[in-house]
C-alpha positions as CSV (number, residue, x, y, z in Angstrom):
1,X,82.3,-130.9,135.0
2,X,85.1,-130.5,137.0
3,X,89.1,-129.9,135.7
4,X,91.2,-132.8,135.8
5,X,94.1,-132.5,138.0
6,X,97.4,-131.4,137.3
7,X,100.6,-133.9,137.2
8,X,102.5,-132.3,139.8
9,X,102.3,-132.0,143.3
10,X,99.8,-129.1,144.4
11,X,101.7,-129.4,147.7
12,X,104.5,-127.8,146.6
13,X,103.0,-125.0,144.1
14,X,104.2,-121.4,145.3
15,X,100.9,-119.9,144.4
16,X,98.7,-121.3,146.5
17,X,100.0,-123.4,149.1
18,X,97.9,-126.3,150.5
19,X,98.3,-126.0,154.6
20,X,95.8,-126.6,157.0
21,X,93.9,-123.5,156.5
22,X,92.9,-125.1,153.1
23,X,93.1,-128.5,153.7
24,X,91.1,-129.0,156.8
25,X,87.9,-126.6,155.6
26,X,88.5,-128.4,151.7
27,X,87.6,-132.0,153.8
28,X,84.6,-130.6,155.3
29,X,83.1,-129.4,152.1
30,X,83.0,-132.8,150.5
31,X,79.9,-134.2,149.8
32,X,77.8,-130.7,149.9
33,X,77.5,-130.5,146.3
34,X,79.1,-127.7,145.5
35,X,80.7,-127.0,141.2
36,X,84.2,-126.7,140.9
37,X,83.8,-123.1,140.8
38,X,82.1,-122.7,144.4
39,X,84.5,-124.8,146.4
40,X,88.0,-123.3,144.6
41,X,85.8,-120.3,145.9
42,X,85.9,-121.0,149.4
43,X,89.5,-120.4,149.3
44,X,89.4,-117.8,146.4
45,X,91.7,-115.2,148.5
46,X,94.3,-117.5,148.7
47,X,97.0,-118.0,146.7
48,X,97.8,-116.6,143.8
49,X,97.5,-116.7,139.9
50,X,95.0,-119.6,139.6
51,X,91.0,-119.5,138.7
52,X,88.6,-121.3,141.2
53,X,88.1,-124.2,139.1
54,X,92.0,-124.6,139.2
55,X,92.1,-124.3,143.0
56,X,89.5,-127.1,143.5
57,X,91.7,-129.3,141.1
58,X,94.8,-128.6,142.9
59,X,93.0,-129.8,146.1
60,X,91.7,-132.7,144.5
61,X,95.4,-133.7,144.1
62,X,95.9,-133.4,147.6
63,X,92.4,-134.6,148.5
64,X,92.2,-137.4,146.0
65,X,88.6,-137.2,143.3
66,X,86.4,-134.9,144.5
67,X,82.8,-136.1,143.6
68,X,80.7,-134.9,141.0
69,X,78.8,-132.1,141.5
70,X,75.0,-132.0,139.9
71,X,73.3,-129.2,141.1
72,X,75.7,-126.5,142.7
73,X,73.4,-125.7,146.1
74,X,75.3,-122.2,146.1
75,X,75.3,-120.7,142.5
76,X,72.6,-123.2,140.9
77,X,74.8,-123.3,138.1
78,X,74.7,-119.6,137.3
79,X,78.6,-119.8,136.5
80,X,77.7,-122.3,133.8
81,X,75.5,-120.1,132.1
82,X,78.0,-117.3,132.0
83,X,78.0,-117.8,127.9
84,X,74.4,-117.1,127.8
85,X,75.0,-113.9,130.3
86,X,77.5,-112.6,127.6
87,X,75.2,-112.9,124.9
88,X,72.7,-111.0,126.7
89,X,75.2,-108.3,127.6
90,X,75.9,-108.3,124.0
91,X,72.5,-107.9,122.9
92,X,71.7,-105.2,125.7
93,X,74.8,-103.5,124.3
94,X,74.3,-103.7,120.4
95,X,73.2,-100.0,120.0
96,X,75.5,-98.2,121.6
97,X,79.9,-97.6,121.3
98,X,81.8,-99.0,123.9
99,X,85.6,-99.8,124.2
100,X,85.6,-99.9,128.6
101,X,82.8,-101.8,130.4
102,X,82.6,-103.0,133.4
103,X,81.0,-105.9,135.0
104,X,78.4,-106.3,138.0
105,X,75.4,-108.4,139.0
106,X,72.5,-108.9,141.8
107,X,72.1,-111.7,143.3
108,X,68.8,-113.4,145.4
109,X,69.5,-112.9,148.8
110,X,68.7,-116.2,150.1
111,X,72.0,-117.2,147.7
112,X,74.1,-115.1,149.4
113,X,72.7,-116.3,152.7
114,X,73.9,-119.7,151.7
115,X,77.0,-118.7,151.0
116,X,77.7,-117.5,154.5
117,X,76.0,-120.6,155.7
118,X,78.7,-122.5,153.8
119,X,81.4,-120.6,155.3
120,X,80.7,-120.5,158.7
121,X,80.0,-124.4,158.4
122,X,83.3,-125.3,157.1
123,X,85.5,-122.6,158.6
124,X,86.8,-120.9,155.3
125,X,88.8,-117.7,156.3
126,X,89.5,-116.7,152.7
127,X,86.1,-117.0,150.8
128,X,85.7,-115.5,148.0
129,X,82.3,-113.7,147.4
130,X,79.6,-115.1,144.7
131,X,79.5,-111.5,143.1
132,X,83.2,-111.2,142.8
133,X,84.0,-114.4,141.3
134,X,80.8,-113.7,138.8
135,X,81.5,-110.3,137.9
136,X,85.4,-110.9,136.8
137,X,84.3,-114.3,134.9
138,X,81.5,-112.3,132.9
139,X,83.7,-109.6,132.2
140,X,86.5,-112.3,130.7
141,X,84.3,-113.8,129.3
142,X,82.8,-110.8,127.5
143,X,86.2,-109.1,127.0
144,X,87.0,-112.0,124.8
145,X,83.6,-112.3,122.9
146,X,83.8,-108.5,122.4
147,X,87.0,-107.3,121.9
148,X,86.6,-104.1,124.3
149,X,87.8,-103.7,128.2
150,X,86.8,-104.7,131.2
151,X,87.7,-102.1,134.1
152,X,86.6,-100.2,136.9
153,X,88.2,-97.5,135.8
154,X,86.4,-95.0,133.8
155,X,83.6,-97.4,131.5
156,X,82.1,-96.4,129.2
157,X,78.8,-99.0,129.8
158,X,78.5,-100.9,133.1
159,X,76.4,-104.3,132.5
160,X,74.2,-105.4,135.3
161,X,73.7,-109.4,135.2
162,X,70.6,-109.9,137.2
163,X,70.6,-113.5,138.4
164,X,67.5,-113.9,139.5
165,X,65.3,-112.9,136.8
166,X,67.9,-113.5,134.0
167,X,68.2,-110.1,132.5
168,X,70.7,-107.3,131.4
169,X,70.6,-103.9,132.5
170,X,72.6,-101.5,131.2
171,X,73.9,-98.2,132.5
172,X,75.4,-95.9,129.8
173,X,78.0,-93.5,131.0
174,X,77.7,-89.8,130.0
175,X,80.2,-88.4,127.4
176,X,81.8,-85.2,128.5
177,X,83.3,-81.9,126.4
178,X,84.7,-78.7,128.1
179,X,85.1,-75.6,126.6
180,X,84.6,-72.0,126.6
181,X,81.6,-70.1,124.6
182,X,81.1,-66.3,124.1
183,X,77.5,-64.8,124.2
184,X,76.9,-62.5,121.4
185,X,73.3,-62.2,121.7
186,X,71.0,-60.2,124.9
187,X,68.0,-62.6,124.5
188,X,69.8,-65.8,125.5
189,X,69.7,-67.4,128.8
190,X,72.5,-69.4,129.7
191,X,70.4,-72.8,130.1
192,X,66.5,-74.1,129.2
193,X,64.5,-71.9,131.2
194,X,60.8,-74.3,131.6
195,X,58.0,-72.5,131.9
196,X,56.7,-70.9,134.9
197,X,52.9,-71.1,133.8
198,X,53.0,-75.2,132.9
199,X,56.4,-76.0,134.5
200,X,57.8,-77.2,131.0
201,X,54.6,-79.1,129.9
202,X,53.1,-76.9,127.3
203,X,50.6,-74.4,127.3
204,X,49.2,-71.4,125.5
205,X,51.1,-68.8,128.0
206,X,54.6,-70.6,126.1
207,X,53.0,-71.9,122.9
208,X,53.3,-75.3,123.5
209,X,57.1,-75.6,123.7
210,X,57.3,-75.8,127.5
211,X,59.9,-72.9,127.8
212,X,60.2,-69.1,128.9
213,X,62.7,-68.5,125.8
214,X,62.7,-69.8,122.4
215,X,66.2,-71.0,123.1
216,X,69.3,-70.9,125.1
217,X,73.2,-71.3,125.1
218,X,72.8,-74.9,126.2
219,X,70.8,-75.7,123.3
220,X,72.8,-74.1,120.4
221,X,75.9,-75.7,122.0
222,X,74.5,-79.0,122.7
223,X,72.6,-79.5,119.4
224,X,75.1,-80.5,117.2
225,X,76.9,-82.9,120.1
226,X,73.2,-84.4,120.0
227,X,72.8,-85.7,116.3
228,X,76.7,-86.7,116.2
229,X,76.3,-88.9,119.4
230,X,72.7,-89.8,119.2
231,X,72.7,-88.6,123.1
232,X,69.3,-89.0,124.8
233,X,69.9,-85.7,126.5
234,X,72.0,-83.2,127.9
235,X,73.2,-81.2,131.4
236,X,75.2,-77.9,130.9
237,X,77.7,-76.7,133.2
238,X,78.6,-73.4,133.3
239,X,81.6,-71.9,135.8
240,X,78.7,-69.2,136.8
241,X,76.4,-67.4,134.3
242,X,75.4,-63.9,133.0
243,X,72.3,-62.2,132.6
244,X,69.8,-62.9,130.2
245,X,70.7,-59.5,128.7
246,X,74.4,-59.5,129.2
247,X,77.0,-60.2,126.7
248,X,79.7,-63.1,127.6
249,X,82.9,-61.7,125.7
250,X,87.2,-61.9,125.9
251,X,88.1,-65.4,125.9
252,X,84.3,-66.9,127.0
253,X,82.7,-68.7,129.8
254,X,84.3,-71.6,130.9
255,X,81.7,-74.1,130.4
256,X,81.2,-78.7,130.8
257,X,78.6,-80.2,128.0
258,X,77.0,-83.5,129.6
259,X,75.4,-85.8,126.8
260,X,73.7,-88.8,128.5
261,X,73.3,-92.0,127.6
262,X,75.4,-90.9,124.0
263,X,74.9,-94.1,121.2
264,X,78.3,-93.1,119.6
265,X,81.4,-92.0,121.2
266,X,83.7,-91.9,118.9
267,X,83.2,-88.2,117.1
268,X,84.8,-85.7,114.9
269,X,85.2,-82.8,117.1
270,X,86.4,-80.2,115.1
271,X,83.5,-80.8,112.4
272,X,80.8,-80.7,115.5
273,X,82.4,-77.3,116.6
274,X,81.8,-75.8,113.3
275,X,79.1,-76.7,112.1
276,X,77.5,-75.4,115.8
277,X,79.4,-71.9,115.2
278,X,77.8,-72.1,111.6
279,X,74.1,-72.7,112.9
280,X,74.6,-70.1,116.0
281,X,76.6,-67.3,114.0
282,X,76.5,-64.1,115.6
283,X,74.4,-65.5,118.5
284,X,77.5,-67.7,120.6
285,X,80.6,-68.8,119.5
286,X,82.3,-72.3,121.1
287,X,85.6,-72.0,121.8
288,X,88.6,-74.5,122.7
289,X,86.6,-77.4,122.9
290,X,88.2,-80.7,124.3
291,X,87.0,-84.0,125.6
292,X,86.5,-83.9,129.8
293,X,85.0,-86.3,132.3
294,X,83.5,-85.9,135.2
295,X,85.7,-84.2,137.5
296,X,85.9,-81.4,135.2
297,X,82.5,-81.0,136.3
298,X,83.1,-80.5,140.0
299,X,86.3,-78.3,138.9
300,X,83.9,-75.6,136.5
301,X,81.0,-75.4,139.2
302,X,83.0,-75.3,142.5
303,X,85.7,-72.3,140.8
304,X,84.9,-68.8,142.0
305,X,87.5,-66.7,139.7
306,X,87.0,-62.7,139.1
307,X,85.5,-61.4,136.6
308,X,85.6,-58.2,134.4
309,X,82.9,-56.5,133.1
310,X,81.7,-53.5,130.7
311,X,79.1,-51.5,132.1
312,X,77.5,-48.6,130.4
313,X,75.6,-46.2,132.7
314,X,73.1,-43.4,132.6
315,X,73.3,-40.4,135.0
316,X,74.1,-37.0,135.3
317,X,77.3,-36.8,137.7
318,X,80.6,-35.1,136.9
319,X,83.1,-37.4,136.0
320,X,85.7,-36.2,138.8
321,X,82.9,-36.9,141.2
322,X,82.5,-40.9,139.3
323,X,86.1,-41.1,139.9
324,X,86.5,-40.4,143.3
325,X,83.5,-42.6,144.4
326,X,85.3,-45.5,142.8
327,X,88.4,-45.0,144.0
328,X,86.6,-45.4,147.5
329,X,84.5,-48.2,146.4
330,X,88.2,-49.7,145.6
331,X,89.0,-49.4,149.7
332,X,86.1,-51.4,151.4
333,X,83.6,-54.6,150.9
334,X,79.9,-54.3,149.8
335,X,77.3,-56.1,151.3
336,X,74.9,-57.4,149.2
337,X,71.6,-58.6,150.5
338,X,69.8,-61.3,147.7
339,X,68.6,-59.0,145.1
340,X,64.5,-58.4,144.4
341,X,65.0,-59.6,140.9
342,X,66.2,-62.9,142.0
343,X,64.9,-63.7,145.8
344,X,62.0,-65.6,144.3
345,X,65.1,-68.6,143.7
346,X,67.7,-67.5,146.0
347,X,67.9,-67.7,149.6
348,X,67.5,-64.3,151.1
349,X,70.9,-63.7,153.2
350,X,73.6,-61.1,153.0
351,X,76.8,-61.7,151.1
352,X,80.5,-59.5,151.5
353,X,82.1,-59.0,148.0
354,X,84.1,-56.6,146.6
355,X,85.2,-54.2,143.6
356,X,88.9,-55.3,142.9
357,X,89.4,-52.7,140.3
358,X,87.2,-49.9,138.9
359,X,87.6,-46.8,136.0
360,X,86.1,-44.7,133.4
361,X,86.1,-45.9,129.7
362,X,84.1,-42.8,128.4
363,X,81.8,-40.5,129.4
364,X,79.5,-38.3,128.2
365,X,76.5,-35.9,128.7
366,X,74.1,-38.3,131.0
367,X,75.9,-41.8,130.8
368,X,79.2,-43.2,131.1
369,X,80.7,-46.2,130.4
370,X,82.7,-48.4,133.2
371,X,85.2,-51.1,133.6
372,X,85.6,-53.2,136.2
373,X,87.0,-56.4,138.0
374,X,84.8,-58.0,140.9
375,X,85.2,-61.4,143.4
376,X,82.8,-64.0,141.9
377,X,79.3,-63.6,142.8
378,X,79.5,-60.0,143.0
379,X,75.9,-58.6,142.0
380,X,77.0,-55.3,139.5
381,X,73.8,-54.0,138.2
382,X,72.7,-54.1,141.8
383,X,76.3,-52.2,142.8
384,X,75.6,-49.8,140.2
385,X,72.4,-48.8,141.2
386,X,71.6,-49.6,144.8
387,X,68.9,-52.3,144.5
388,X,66.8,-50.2,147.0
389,X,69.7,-50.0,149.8
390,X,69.9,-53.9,149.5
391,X,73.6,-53.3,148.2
392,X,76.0,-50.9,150.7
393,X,77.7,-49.4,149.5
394,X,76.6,-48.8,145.6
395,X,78.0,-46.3,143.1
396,X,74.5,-44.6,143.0
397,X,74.4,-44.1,146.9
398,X,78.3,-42.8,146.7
399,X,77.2,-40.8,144.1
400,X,74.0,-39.5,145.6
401,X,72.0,-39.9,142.5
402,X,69.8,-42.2,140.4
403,X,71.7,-44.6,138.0
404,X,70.6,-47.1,135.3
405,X,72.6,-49.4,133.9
406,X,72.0,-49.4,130.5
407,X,74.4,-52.3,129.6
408,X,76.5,-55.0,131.0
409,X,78.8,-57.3,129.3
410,X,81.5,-59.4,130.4
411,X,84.9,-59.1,129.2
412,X,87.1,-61.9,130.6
413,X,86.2,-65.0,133.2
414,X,90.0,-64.7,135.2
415,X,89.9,-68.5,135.7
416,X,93.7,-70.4,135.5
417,X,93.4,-71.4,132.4
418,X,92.1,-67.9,130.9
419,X,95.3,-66.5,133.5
420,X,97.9,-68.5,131.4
């Protein structure tokens, strides 16, 4: 049913001022039908401060009754039903926390066909669309019947009304912590590593758990994030990685945990950090842990800071000769072609990196022990020993004689936070 009209004058109301450009397009949409929501609609970028419904009633003042409107030719009455379409967003929403939503909806095309139809016919310059007007009445709507937000900006849920067939779908927006973690242990990969043999499926080559290693960093981080937030899942973002068999030490790696689709938001986080640290003792420690979003995400994997490493070495070379061959390797770039042990999953090309800094932490009969800072990306096991001429310059070519490293850890990620 339509409003009734307001007492005064609609003439004179500042917020939406009846000219022409409404009056003459308002006379030609008489008798098409159309609910109090579609024709305040045609004009539903003009003015200001009013709902639809309240525009058609201020033209009616102008107009005189507009007639009754059975059947709406445009909407089919979908913008009666929005009550229904909040229960169902309610229903679709039940099992999971959310404070922010927002709003959409897909329509059938043919509706939005006569929608243009209508506006070319009558000459409306300021239309407002069908999704529009829906979308910001659900979400009113369903801000009232459930006390949370509707915005665009950063929700937690987005609700998608689809008209047609008459059902919610929801999306459920990732939760996001960053921190930093420190790698205590030489068996850990930095992520799930699937199996080559099955691909992640099972099989006898993994045991049936679909994975090369029993477990990883991501997983004894994640796994307390996942039974506090009852997250389907998780993605791990790291600002690089180390090797399996490499140490991450200092301050840690800076890292992003994704949990999708998490059921609760709201967490303790200090409780979830311990009790991971508890589990994971003496394997990786979680440091500084914070809630992020998603640009923190682009920020860890797109930063290329330096790094410092520990790396202990074996082979017989005087430790005068060691120092001079790293105050060279000091002076000029290193190309590094892909290395073998990683060309089955890199592209094969050359890259220019250098050794920023370089010295002696001990050294003894056959081995020595190194420290060094490198530009992101730098390959050091392969600058220590050559990589079969695949790195130029290395420390065993400058050197003139074999070298194996016999460990590598890493000491500090020289991101700006760590440099504060």
């Amino acid at each position: 049913m339509w409003p009734a009209p307001h007492r005064r004058s609609a003439v004179t109301e500042p917020g939406f001022p009846l000219g022409p450009e409404i009056l003459d397009p308002a006379r030609r949409a008489l008798g098409r039908g159309l609910c109090a929501e579609c024709f305040g609609r045609l004009f539903g970028r003009a003015g200001h401060g009013l709902t639809n419904p309240e525009r058609a009633a201020r033209i009616a003042e102008a107009l005189g009754p507009l007639p009754p409107a059975d059947a709406c030719p445009v909407c089919e009455g979908a913008f009666d039903r929005i009550p229904v379409w909040v229960e169902r967003c309610q229903a679709t929403g039940k099992e999971y926390e959310w404070q922010k939503f927002a709003c959409g909806s897909r329509w059938d095309p043919e509706a939005l066909a006569r929608e243009e139809s209508l506006w070319l016919a009558v000459g409306s310059a300021s239309g407002e669309s069908i999704h529009s007007a829906f979308n910001r009445e659900l979400g009113k709507r369903l801000e009232v019947a459930s006390g949370a937000e509707g915005t665009t900006d950063g929700p937690e849920v987005v609700f998608l009304a689809d008209v047609p067939v008459g059902r919610v779908t929801l999306t459920v927006m990732p939760l996001y912590f960053r921190g930093r973690y420190r790698k205590l242990d030489r068996t850990l990969p930095q992520t799930r590593w699937p199996c080559r043999a099955c691909q992640g499926v099972g099989c006898d080559r993994c045991q049936g758990s679909g994975k090369t290693y029993p477990t990883s960093v991501e997983e004894l981080v994640a796994a307390p994030f996942l039974a506090a937030t009852g997250a389907e899942g998780t993605r791990f973002h790291g600002m690089g990685r180390e090797d399996i068999d490499a140490r991450m030490l200092g301050r840690g790696r800076p890292f992003v945990l994704e949990l999708r689709r998490p059921k609760r938001r709201t967490v303790a986080l200090a409780e979830i950090v311990a009790a991971g640290n508890s589990a994971s003792e003496g394997r990786v420690e979680v440091l500084d842990v914070v809630p992020a979003d998603a640009g923190d995400v682009v920020r860890v994997k797109e930063a290329s800071p330096m790094k410092s490493y520990r790396v202990g070495v074996a082979g017989v070379v005087p430790v005068a000769k060691i120092n001079e061959a790293l105050t060279f390797a000091t002076t000029r770039a290193i190309a590094q072609r892909t290395p073998t042990r990683v060309a089955h999953r890199r592209a094969d090309r050359v890259r220019t990196r250098r050794i920023v800094a370089a010295s002696i932490v001990e050294a003894a009969e056959g081995r020595f022990t190194l420290d060094l800072r490198a530009e992101a990306g730098t390959y050091i096991k392969e600058w220590v020993e050559g990589d079969d001429g695949r790195t130029d310059p290395s420390l065993a070519g400058l050197l003139g004689a074999p070298l194996t490293v016999e460990f590598l850890d890493v000491l500090d990620i020289h991101d700006e936070e760590s440099e504060r």
